[in-house]
N, C-alpha and C positions, 0 to 999 in steps of 0.2 A: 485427426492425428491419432494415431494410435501409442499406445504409451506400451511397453514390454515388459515381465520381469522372470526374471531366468534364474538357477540356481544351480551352481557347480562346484563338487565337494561342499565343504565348509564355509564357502564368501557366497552371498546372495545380491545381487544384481537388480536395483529397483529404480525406475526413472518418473522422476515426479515432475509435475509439470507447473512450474515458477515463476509467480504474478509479479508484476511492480517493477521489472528489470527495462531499466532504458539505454542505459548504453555499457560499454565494455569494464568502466570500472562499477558499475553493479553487478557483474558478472564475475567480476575479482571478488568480488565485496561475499557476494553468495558459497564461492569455493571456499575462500579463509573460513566463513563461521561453520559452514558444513564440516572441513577439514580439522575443525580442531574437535568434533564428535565422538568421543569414543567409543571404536568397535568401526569408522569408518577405515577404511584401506584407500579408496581411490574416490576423486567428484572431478566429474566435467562438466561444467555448464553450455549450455548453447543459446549465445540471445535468438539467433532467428528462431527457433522452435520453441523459445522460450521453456526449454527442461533441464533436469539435473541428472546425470546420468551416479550412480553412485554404490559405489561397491563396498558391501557390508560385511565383518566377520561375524558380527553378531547381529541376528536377525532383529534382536530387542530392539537394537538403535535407533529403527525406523520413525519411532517415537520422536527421538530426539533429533534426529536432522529435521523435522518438522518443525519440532517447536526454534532450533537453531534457527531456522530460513525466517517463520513469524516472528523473533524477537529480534533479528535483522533491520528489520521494517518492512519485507517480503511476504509474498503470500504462498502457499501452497493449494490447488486443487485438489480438493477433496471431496468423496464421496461420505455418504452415512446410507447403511445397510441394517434394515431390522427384520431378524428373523424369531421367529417363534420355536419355543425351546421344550420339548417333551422329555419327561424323565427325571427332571430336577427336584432332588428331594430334601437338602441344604446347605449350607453356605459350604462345604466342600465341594458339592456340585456345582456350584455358581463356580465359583474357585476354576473347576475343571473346563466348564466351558468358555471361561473367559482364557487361561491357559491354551486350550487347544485353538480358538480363535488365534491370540496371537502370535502364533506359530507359522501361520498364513503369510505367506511371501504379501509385503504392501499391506499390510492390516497395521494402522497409526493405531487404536486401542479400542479395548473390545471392552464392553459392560453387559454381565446381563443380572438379568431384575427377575428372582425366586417366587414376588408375589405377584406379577403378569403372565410368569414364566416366556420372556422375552428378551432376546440380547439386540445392543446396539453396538453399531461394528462401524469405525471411522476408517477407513481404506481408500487406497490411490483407484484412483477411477478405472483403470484396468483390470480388479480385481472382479470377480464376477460371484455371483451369489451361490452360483454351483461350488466354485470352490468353497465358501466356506460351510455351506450345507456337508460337503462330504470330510471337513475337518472337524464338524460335530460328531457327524454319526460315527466317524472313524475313534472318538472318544468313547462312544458308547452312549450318546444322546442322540431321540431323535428332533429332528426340525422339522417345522410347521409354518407354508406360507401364512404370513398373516392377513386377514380377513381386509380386502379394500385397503391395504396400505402395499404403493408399488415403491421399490427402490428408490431414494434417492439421490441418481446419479446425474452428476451433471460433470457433460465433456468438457474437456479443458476448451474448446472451439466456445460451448455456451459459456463458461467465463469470460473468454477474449470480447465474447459479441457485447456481454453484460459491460464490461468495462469501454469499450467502445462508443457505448449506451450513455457512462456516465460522463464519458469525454464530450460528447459533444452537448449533451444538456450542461454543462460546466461552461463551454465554449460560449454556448447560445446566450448561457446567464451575465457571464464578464463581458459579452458583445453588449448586451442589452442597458447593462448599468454605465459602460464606460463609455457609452457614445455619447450622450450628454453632457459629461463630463469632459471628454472631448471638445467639442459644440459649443460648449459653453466658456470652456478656459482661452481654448488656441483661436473661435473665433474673434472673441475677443482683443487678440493682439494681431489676428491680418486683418479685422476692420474693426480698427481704435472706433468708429460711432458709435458701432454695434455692444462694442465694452464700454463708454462712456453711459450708453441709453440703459443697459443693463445693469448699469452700478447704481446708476440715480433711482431707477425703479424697485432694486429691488437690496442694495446696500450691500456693502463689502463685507461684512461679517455673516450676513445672512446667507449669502454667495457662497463664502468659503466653506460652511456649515453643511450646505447640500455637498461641496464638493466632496466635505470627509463623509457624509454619510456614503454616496456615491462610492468611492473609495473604500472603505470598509468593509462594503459589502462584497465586495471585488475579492479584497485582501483576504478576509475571510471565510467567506463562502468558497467559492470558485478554484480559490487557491489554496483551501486549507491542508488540500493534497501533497503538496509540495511541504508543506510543515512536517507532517505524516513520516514520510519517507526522508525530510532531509534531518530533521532530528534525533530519529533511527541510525544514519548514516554517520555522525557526530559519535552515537553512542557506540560505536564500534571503529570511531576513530579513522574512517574512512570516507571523508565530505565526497559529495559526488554531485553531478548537475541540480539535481532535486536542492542540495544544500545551498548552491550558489544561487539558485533562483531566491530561495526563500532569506538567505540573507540582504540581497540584493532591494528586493521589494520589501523587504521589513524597515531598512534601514530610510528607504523613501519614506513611506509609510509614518514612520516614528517621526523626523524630522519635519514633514507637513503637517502632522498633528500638534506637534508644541508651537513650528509657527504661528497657527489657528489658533490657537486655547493661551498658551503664555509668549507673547511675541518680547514682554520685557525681559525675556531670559537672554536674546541675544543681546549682543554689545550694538550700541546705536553706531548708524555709520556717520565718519567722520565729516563734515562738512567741507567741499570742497574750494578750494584756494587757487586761484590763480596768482600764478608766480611768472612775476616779470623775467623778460630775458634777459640777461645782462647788454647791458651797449653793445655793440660791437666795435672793435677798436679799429679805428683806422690810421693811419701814418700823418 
């Protein structure tokens, strides 16, 4: 995927490419926090290509639709770019070259460092290291590859793979914990022996005990994703799939653990009565 960023007159054009988006109302969810940006003019989002297409009056703002998308509960792909800085002889020049840095169409913030004489440049992965070499030197500094350190770019593709990565090791871990727990519950009730032989052996509380560990680790390992993202989604007033998951399973979750741990919290059920019919009357 190639990401593009174009500048005409005054509004600047940058399209970032936006982690964590599952369906249409994260894609609502991502225009509202971006939209309320100031210095943003226009956001489109697009779930299949998963980016934000977004038009700036002021270049500054790049910063802040970033951090807007992260405190979201969204991610943003990003690169870090260090270059070696010649010429710098004080904290004006620091000044200067971090200034001219982020002037850089897609440059989220630039730092540079007077006693390495080194800048670190945070940019949307389409930004390329040429450009910001020649937004140095067009300052009046020179830049200097530095010695065995290569860019650290990584395409929004190797984010998608890395996330992919943790989906399925998440999948593999909830498969692996919950199938005994499975096995153990629901066999139990299509072969009452199997639940009897298992109770006597290894006792009802002892049982239940694996099953919340079983479960716990489920809830929060595996699924802490869903915490992540749906409690983000709360904080911006905007619940979305992530949130209904995590309530949903919380609320399991809570209620099998107090039956476990204090079962005299609920009300005993009532014993049952067999109630006569009345006669029936007949003529």
């Amino acid at each position: 995927m190639e990401q593009t960023i174009t500048t005409a007159r005054k509004t600047q054009h940058i399209t970032l490419p936006v982690t964590g988006m599952t369906c249409a109302s994260c894609v609502r969810s991502v225009e509202r926090v971006v939209g309320k940006v100031e210095g943003v003019e226009a956001v489109a989002v697009n779930l299949a290509t998963e980016t934000a297409d977004v038009t700036l009056s002021d270049r500054k703002a790049t910063g802040a639709v970033v951090a807007a998308i992260e405190k979201g509960g969204y991610g943003v792909s990003l690169a870090t770019v260090e270059l070696g800085i010649g010429g710098m002889h004080c904290a004006s020049c620091v000044s200067g070259v971090e200034r001219a840095l982020s002037r850089v169409p897609g440059v989220v913030s630039a730092h540079a460092n007077l006693a390495n004489e080194r800048a670190t440049v945070s940019v949307v992965p389409s930004v390329s290291v040429l450009m910001l070499e020649a937004a140095v030197e067009k300052a009046g500094f020179e830049t200097l590859r530095v010695d065995n350190q290569a860019p650290d770019v990584e395409s929004h593709e190797g984010h998608r793979a890395k996330e992919q990565t943790a989906l399925k090791r998440d999948l593999l871990t909830a498969f692996a914990f919950t199938l005994p727990l499975f096995v153990l519950e629901m066999g139990s009730h299509f072969v009452p022996a199997f639940g009897r032989q298992l109770t006597a052996n290894v006792g009802v509380f002892p049982l239940h005990l694996v099953y919340f560990v079983l479960a716990t680790i489920v809830q929060f390992g595996p699924g802490r994703r869903f915490y992540s993202h749906g409690i983000a989604s709360f904080r911006r007033l905007s619940p979305d799939m992530n949130a209904l998951v995590m309530l949903g399973s919380s609320a399991a979750w809570a209620y099998s653990t107090v039956a476990t741990f204090w079962p005299q919290i609920f009300p005993q059920a009532p014993p049952r009565s067999i109630s006569k019919a009345p006669p029936s009357l007949s003529r």
